[in-house]
C-alpha positions as YAML, in Angstrom:
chain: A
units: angstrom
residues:
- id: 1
  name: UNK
  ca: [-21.74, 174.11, 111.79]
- id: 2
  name: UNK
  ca: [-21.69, 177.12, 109.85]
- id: 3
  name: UNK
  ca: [-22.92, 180.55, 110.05]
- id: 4
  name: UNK
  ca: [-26.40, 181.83, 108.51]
- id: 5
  name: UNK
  ca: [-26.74, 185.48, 107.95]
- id: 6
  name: UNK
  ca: [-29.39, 187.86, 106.98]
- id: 7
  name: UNK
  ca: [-27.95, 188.86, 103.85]
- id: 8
  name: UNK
  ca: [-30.89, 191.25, 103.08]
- id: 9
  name: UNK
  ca: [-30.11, 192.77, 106.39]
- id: 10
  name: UNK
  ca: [-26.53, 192.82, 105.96]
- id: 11
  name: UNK
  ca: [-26.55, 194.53, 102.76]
- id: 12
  name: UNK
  ca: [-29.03, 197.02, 104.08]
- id: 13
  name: UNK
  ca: [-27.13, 198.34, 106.73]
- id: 14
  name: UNK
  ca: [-23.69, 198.46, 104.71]
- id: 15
  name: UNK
  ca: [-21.59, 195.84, 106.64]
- id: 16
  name: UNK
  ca: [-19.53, 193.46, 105.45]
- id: 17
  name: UNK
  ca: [-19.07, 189.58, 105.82]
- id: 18
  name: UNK
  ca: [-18.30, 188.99, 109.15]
- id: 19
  name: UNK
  ca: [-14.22, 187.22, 109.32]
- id: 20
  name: UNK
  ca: [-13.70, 187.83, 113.51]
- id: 21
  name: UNK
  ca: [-15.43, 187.83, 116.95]
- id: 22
  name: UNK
  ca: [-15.27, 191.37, 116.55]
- id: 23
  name: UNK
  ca: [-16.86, 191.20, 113.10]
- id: 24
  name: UNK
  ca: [-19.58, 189.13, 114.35]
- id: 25
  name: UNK
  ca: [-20.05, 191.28, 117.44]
- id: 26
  name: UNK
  ca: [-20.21, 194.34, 115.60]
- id: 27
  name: UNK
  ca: [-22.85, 192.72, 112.99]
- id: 28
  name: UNK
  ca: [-25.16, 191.49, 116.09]
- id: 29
  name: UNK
  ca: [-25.40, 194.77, 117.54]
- id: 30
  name: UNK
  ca: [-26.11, 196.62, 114.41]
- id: 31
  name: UNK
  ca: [-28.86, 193.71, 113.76]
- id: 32
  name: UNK
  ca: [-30.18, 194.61, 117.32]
- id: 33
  name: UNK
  ca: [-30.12, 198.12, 116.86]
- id: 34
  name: UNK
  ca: [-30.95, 199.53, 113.42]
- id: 35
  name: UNK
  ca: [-33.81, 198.52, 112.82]
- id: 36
  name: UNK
  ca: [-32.79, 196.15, 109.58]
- id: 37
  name: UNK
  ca: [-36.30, 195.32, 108.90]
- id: 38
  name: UNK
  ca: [-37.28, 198.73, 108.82]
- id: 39
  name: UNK
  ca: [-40.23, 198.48, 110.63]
- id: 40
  name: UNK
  ca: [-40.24, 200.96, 113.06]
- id: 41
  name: UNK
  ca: [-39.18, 199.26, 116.22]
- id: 42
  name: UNK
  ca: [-36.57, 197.85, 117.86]
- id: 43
  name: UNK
  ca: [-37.81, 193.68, 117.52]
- id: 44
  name: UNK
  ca: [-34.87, 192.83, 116.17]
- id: 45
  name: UNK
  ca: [-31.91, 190.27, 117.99]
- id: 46
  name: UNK
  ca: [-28.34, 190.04, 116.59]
- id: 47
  name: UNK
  ca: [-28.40, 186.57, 116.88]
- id: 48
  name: UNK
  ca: [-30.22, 182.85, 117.99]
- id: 49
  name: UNK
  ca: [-28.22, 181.01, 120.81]
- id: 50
  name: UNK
  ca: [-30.01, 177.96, 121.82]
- id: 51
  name: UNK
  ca: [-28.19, 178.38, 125.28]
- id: 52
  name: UNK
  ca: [-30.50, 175.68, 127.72]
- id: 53
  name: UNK
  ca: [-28.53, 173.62, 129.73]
- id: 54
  name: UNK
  ca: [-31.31, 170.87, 128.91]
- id: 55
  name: UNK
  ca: [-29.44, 167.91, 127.19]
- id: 56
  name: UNK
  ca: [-26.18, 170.05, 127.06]
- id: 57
  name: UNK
  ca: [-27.61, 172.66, 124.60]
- id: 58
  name: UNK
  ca: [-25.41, 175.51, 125.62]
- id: 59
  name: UNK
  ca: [-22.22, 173.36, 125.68]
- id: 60
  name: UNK
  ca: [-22.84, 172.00, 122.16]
- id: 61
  name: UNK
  ca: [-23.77, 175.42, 120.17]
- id: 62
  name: UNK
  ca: [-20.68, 176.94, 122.66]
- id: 63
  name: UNK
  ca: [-17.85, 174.33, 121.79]
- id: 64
  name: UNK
  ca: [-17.16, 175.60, 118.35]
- id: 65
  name: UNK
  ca: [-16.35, 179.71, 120.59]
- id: 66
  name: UNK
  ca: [-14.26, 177.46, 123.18]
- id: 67
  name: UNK
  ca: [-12.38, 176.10, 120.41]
- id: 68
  name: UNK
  ca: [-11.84, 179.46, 117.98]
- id: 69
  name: UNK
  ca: [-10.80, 180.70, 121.74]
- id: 70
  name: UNK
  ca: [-7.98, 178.13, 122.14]
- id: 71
  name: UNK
  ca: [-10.04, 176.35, 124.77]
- id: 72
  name: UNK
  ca: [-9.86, 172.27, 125.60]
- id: 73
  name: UNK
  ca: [-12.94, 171.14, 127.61]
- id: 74
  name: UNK
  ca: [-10.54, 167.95, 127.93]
- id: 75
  name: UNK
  ca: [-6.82, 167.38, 127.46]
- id: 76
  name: UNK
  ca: [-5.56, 164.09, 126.09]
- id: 77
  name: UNK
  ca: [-2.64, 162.42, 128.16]
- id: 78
  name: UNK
  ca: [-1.48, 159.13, 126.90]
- id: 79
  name: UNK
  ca: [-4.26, 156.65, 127.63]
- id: 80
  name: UNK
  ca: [-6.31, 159.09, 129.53]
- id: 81
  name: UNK
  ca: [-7.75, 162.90, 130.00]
- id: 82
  name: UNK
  ca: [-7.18, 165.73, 132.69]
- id: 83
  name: UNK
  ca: [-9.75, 168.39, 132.46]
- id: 84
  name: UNK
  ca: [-9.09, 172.06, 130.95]
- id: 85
  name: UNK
  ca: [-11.64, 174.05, 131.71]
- id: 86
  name: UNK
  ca: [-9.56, 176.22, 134.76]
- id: 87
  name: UNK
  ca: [-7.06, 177.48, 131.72]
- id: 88
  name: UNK
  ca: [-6.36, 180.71, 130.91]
- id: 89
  name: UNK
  ca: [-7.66, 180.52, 127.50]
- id: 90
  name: UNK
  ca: [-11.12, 179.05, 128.67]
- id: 91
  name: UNK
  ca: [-11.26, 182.35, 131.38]
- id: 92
  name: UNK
  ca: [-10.57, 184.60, 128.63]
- id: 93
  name: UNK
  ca: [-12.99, 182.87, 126.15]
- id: 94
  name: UNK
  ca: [-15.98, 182.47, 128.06]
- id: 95
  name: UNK
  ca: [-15.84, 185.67, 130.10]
- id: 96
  name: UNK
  ca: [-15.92, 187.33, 126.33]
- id: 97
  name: UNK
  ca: [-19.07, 185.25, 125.60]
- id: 98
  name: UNK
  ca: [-20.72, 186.24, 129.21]
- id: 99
  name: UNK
  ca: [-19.65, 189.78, 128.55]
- id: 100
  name: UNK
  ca: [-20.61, 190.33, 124.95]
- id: 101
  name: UNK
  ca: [-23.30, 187.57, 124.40]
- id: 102
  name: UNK
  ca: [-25.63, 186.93, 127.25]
- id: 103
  name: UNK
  ca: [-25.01, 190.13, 129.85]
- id: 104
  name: UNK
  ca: [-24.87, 193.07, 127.67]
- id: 105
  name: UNK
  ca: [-27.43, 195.31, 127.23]
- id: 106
  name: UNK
  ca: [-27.59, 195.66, 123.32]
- id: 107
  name: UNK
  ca: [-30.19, 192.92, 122.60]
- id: 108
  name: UNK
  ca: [-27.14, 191.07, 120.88]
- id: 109
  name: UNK
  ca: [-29.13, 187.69, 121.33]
- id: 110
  name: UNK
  ca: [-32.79, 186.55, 121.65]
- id: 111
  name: UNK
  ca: [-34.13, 186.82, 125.02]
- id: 112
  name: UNK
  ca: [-34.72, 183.63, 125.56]
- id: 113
  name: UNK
  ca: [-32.01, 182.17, 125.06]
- id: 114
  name: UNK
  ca: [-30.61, 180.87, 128.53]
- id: 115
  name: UNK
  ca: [-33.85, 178.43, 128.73]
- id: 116
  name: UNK
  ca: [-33.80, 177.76, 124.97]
- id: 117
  name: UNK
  ca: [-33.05, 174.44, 122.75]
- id: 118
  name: UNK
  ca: [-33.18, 174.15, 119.20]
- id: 119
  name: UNK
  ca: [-36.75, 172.99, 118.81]
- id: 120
  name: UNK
  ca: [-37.66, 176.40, 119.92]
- id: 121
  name: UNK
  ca: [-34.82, 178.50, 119.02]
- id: 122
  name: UNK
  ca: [-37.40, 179.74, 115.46]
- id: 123
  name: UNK
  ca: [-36.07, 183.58, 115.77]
- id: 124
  name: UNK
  ca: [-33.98, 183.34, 112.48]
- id: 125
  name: UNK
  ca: [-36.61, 181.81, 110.64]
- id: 126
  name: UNK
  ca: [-39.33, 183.83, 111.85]
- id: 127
  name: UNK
  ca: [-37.67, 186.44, 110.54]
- id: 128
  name: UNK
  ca: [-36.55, 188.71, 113.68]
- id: 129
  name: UNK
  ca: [-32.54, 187.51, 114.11]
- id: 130
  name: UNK
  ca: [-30.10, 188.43, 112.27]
- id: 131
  name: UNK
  ca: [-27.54, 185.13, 112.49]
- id: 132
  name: UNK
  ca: [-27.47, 181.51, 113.73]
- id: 133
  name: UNK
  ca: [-24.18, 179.65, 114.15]
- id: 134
  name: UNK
  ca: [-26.41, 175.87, 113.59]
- id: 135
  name: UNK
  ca: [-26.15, 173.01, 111.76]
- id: 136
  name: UNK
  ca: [-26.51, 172.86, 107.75]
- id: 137
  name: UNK
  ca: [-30.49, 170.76, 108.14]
- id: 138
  name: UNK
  ca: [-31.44, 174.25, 108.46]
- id: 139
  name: UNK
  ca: [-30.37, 175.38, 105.19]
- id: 140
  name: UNK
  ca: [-33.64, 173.72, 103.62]
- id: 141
  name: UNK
  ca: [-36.04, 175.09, 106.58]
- id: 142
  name: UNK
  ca: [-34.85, 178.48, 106.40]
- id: 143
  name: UNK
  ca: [-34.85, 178.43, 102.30]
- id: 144
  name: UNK
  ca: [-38.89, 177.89, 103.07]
- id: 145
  name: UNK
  ca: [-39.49, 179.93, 105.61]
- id: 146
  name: UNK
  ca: [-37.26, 183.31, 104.64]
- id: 147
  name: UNK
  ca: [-36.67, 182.12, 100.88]
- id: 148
  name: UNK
  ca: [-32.72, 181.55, 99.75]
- id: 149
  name: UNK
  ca: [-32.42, 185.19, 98.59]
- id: 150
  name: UNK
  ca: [-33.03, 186.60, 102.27]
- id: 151
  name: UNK
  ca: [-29.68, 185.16, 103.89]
- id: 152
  name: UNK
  ca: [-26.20, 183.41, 103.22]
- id: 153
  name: UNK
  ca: [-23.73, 180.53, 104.32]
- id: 154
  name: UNK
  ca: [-20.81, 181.70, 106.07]
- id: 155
  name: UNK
  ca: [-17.42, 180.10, 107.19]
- id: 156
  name: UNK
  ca: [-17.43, 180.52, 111.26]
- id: 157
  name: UNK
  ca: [-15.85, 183.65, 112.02]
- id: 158
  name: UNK
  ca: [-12.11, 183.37, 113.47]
- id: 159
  name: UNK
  ca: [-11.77, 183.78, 117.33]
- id: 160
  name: UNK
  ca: [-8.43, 184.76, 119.16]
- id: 161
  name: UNK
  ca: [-6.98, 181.60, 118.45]
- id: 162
  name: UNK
  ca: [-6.98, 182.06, 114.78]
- id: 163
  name: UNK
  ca: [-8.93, 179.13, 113.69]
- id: 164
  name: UNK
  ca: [-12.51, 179.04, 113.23]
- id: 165
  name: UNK
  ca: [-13.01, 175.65, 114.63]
- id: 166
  name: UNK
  ca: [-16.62, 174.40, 114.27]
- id: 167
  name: UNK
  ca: [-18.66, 171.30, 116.07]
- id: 168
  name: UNK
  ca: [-19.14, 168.76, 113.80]
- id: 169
  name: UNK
  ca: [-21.48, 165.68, 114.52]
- id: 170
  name: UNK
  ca: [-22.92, 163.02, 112.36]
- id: 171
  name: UNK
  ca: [-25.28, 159.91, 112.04]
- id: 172
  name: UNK
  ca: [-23.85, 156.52, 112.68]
- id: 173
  name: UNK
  ca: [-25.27, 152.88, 111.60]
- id: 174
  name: UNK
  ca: [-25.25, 150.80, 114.43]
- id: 175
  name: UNK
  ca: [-25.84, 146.24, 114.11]
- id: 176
  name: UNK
  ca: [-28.02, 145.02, 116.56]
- id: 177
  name: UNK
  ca: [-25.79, 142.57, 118.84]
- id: 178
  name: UNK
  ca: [-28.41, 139.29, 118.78]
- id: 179
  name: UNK
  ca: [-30.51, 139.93, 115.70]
- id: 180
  name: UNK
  ca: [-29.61, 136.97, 113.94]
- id: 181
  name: UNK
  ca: [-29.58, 138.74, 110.67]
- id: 182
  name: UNK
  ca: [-26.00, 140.58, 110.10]
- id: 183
  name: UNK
  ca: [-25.97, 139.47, 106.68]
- id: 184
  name: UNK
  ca: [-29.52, 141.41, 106.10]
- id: 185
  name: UNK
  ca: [-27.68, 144.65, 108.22]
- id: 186
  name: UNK
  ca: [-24.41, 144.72, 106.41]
- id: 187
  name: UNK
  ca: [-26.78, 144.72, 103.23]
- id: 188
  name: UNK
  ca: [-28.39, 147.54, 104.28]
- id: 189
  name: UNK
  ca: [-25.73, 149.29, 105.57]
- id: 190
  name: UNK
  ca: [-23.62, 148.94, 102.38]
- id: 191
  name: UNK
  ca: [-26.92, 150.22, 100.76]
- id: 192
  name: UNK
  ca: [-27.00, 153.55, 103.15]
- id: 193
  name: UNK
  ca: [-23.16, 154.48, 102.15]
- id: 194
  name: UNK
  ca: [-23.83, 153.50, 98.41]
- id: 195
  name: UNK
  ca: [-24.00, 156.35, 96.13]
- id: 196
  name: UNK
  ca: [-27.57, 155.71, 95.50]
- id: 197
  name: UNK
  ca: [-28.49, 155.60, 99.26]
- id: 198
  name: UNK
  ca: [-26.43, 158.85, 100.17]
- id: 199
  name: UNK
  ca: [-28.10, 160.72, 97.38]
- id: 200
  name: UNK
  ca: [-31.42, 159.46, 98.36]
- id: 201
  name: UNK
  ca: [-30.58, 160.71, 102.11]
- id: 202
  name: UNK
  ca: [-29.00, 163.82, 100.84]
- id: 203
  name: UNK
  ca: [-31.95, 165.43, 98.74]
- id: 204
  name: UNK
  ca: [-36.17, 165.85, 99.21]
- id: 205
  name: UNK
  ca: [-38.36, 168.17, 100.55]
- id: 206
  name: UNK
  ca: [-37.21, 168.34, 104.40]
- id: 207
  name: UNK
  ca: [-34.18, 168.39, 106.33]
- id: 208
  name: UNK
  ca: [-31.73, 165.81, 105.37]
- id: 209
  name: UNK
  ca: [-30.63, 162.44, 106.97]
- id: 210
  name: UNK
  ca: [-27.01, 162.90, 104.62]
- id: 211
  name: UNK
  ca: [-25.48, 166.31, 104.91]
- id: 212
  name: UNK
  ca: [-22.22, 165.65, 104.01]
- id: 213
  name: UNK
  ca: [-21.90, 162.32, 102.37]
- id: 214
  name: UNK
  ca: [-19.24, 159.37, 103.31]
- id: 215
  name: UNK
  ca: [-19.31, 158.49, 99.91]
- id: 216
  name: UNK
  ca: [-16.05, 159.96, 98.47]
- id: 217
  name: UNK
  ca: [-17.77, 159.58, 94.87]
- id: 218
  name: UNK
  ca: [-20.22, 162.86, 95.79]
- id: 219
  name: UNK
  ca: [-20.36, 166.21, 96.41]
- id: 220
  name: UNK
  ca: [-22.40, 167.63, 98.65]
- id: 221
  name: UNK
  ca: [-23.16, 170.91, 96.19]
- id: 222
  name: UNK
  ca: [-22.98, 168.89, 93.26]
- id: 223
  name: UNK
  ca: [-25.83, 166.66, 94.29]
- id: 224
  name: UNK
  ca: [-27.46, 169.31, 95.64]
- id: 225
  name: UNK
  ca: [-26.76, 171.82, 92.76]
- id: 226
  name: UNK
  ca: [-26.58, 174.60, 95.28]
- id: 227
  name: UNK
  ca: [-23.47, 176.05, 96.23]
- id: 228
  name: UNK
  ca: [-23.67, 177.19, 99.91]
- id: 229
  name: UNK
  ca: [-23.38, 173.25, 100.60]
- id: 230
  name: UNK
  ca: [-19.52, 173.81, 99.47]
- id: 231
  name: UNK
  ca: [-19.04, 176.28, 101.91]
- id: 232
  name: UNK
  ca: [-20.46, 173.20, 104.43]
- id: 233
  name: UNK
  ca: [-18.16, 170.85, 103.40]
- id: 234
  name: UNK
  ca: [-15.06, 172.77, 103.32]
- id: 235
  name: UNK
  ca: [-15.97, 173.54, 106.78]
- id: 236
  name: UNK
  ca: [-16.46, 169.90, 107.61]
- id: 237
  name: UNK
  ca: [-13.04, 169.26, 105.92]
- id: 238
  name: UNK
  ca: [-10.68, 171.68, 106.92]
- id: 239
  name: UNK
  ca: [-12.15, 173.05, 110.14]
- id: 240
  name: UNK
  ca: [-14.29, 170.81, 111.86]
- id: 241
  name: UNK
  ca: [-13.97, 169.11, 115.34]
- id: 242
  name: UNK
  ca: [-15.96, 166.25, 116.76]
- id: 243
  name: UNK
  ca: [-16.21, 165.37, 120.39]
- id: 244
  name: UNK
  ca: [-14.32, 162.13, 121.12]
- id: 245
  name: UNK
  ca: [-16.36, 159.37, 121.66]
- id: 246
  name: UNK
  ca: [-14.25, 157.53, 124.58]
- id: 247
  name: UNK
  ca: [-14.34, 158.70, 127.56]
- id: 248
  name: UNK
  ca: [-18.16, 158.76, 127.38]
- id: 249
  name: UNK
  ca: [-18.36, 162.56, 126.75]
- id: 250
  name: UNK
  ca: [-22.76, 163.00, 127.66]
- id: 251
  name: UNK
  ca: [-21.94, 163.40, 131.03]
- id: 252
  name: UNK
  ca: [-18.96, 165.70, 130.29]
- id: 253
  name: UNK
  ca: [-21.25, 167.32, 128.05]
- id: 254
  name: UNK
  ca: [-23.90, 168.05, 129.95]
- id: 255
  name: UNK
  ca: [-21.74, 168.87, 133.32]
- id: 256
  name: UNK
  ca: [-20.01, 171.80, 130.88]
- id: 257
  name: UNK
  ca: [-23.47, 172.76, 130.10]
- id: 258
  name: UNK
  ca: [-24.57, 173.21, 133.38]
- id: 259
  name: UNK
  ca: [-22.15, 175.14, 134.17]
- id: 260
  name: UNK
  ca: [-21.63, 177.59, 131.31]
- id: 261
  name: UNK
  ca: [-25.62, 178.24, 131.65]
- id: 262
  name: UNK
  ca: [-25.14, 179.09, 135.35]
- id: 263
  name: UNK
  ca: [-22.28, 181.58, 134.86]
- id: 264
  name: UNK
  ca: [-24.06, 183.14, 131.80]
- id: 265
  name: UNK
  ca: [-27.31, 183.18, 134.03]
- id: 266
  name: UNK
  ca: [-25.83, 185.23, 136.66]
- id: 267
  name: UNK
  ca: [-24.38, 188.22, 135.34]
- id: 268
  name: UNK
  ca: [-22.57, 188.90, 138.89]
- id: 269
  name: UNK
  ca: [-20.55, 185.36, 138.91]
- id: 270
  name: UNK
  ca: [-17.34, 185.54, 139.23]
- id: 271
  name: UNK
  ca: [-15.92, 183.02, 135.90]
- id: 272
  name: UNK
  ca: [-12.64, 181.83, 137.39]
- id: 273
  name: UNK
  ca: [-14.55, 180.23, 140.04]
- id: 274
  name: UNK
  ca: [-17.43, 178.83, 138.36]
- id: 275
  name: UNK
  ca: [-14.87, 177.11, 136.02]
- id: 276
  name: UNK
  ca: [-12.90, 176.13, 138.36]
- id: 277
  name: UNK
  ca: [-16.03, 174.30, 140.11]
- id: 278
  name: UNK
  ca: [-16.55, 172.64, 136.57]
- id: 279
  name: UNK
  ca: [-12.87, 171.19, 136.00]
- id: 280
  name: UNK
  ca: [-13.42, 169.62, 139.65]
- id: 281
  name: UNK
  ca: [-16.88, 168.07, 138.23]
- id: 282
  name: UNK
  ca: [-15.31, 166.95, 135.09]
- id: 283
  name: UNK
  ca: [-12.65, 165.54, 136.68]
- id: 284
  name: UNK
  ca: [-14.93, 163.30, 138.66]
- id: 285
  name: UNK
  ca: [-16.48, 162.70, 135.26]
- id: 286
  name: UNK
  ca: [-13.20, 161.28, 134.00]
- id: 287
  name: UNK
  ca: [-11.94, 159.31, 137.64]
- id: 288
  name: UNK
  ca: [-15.64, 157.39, 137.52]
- id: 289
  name: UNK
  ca: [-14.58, 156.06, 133.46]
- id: 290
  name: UNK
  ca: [-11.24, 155.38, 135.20]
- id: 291
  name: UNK
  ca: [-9.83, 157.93, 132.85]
- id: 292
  name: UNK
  ca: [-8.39, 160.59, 134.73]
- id: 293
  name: UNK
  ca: [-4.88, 161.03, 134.52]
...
């Protein structure tokens, strides 16, 4: 993930790059107040948080603030897990998302965002947000719909942990068990992480299957020829954290979701409690894998 700005907007209003939470905060509220599009009214949100608990939304745009806040959603301990979420970092982190994000009354984000997923999280591209902490498919969406000129690719801001820890997923190529043909599918697949197949995956007219290749022989701006897709990869690179794939984390996932949508939904919740409630769920998560430690 990396950050998309209104750089028109920006610019405008005389504020630099954002670098912190405060930065960012700062930014969002000028975004939601100041009428960058200079319009006349106040229709403008500091930024797009596709905060649903539906498939885990909020729990997969909020990882990359839990982790810039020093938070673990799971610990590793030798060949298992305990939960994290009760820590004093994840109080901290996600009472200053609750506070700043979701239950102030600035217009910081769009106000749907507590029931929305990315399919219909379209604010920054229809042109009334201001940033979008999302994934780099949009790049080629949002060059169409606001043109290249009208925003940037930022670096995540730093949070009080001094990293600026992003998500990162991927695709995967996966052999079917009883095909009969795992000559034909290693073919393929050797095709797929080729040079020729990344760059075919990499570049057309819609969002990409390749964002950052596997293929050590490209680079993603040099294929490209556009330069934000640097900024990508150095995230990817240097900053970049994936969730582990054993224990089975969509359960995990989605339980963290749940939760984090509930306490943002109701302003009045007391957050040491409604985290505590989720390290007890995800550590019911981890005893049913036979993971808990």
């Amino acid at each position: 993930m990396t950050l998309f700005v209104r750089k028109d907007w920006r610019e405008k209003l005389g504020l630099p790059q954002p670098k912190t939470w405060q930065d960012t905060l700062a930014l969002a509220k000028a975004f939601a107040t100041r009428d960058p599009d200079g319009d006349g009214k106040k229709n403008t949100y500091g930024m797009v948080v596709p905060g649903s608990a539906q498939n885990g939304y909020v729990a997969w745009w909020g990882a990359s603030y839990l982790w810039q806040g020093g938070v673990q959603i799971l610990r590793k301990e030798g060949s298992g897990y305990r939960p994290a979420m009760d820590s004093a970092a994840a109080l901290r982190t996600v009472t200053w998302m609750k506070k700043n994000l979701f239950c102030g009354d600035n217009g910081v984000i769009q106000p749907s965002a507590l029931t929305s997923v990315t399919a219909n999280t379209t604010n920054f591209q229809d042109g009334n947000a201001g940033m979008y902490l999302t994934g780099p498919y949009n790049i080629s969406t949002f060059d169409k719909a606001l043109g290249k000129d009208k925003y940037e690719v930022l670096p995540a801001p730093s949070g009080p942990a001094g990293n600026n820890d992003v998500l990162a997923d991927g695709e995967n190529i996966y052999f079917g068990a009883r095909t009969g043909k795992a000559k034909q599918e290693q073919t393929l697949a050797a095709f797929l992480v080729s040079p020729e197949g990344q760059e075919l995956a990499m570049t057309g007219d819609h969002q990409p299957v390749v964002r950052i290749p596997v293929n050590s022989t490209l680079d993603a701006a040099n294929v490209r020829k556009d330069p934000r897709w640097s900024v990508v990869q150095k995230a990817y690179e240097t900053a970049s954290v994936q969730f582990p794939n054993a224990p089975n984390f969509a359960p995990i996932k989605q339980d963290t979701a749940d939760a984090l949508n509930a306490i943002f939904t109701y302003c009045g919740s007391d957050v040491r409690s409604g985290l505590k409630e989720l390290n007890d769920t995800l550590a019911g998560d981890l005893k049913d894998q036979e993971l808990l430690k």
